[in-house]
Every structure is written in structure tokens, then in C-alpha cells.
C-alpha positions in Angstrom: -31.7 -0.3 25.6 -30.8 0.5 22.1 -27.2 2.2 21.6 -26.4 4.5 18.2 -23.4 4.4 16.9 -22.3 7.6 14.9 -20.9 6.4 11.5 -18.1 8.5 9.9 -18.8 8.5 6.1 -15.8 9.9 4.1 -16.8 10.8 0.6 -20.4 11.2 -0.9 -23.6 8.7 -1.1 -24.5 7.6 -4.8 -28.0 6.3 -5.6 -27.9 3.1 -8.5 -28.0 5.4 -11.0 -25.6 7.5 -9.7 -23.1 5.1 -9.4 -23.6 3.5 -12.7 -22.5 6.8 -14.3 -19.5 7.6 -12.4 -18.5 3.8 -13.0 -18.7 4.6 -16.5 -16.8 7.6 -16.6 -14.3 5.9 -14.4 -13.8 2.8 -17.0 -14.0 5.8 -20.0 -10.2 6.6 -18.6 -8.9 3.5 -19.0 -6.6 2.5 -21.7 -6.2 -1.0 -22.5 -3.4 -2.9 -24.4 -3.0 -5.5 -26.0 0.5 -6.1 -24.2 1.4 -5.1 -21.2 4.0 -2.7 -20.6 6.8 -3.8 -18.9 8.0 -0.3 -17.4 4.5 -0.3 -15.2 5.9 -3.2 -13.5 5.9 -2.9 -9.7 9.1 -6.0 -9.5 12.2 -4.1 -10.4 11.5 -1.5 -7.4 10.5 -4.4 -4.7 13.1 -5.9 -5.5 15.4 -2.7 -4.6 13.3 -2.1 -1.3 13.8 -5.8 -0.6 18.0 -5.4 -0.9 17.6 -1.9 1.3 15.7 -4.0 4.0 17.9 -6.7 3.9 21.2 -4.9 4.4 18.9 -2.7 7.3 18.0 -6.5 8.9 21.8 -7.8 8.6 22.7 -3.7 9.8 20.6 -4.6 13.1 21.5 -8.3 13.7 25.2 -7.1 13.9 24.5 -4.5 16.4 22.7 -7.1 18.6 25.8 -9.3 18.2 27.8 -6.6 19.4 25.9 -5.4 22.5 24.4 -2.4 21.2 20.8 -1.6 21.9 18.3 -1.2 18.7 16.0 2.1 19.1 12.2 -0.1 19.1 11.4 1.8 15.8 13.8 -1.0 14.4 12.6 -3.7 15.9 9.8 -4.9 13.4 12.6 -5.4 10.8 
């Protein structure tokens, strides 16, 4: 016995064709460089989410030192 599976399809079905256009339009859009521009970089800001995490991690490990309980939402840190 055979069993369907329904497939949930976000979006909309190209053909070849299709696809080949909107992939043009799509590379149309961007602009290229011949250097990059620093201010696009993603490093500054990971490395200011990396300090917040890190003072949220040595935040938790002192509370665990000290007998207080850590709500589960914290635990993955």
C-alpha cells in the first residue's frame, strides 16, 4: 500500500525559462565593487553580541555558585 504525502509548497513553481528570467532580474540589482566596503561588515556587531552573551554566561554561572535557580530559558547559554 502506497501512502501520499501532502507537500507544503511556499512560494510559486517556475518552469526553466521562468527561472532563468527572474535569475536575471535578480543579478540586475546587484552592485558590485571593486573593494569591499567595510561598514557591510557583519564582525563589529558579533563581536558586541559575543561580549553581551558573555557577561549573560558569567551573569548565570554566578548565580549557580550562589544557589540560585536559572529559569530553563537560560540554560542553553
Amino acid at each position: 500500500m502506497k501512502i501520499n504525502k501532502i507537500l507544503k509548497i511556499n512560494g510559486t513553481l517556475l518552469d526553466k525559462s521562468q527561472l532563468e528570467s527572474h535569475l536575471q532580474k535578480i543579478a540586475t540589482n546587484h552592485n558590485l565593487t571593486k573593494k569591499s566596503d567595510k561598514s557591510t561588515y557583519p564582525v563589529p556587531q558579533m563581536l558586541e553580541n559575543f561580549k553581551i552573551i558573555e557577561q549573560v554566561y558569567n551573569l548565570l554561572n554566578e548565580h549557580l555558585k550562589l544557589g540560585i535557580s536559572i529559569h530553563p530559558a537560560g540554560e542553553w547559554l
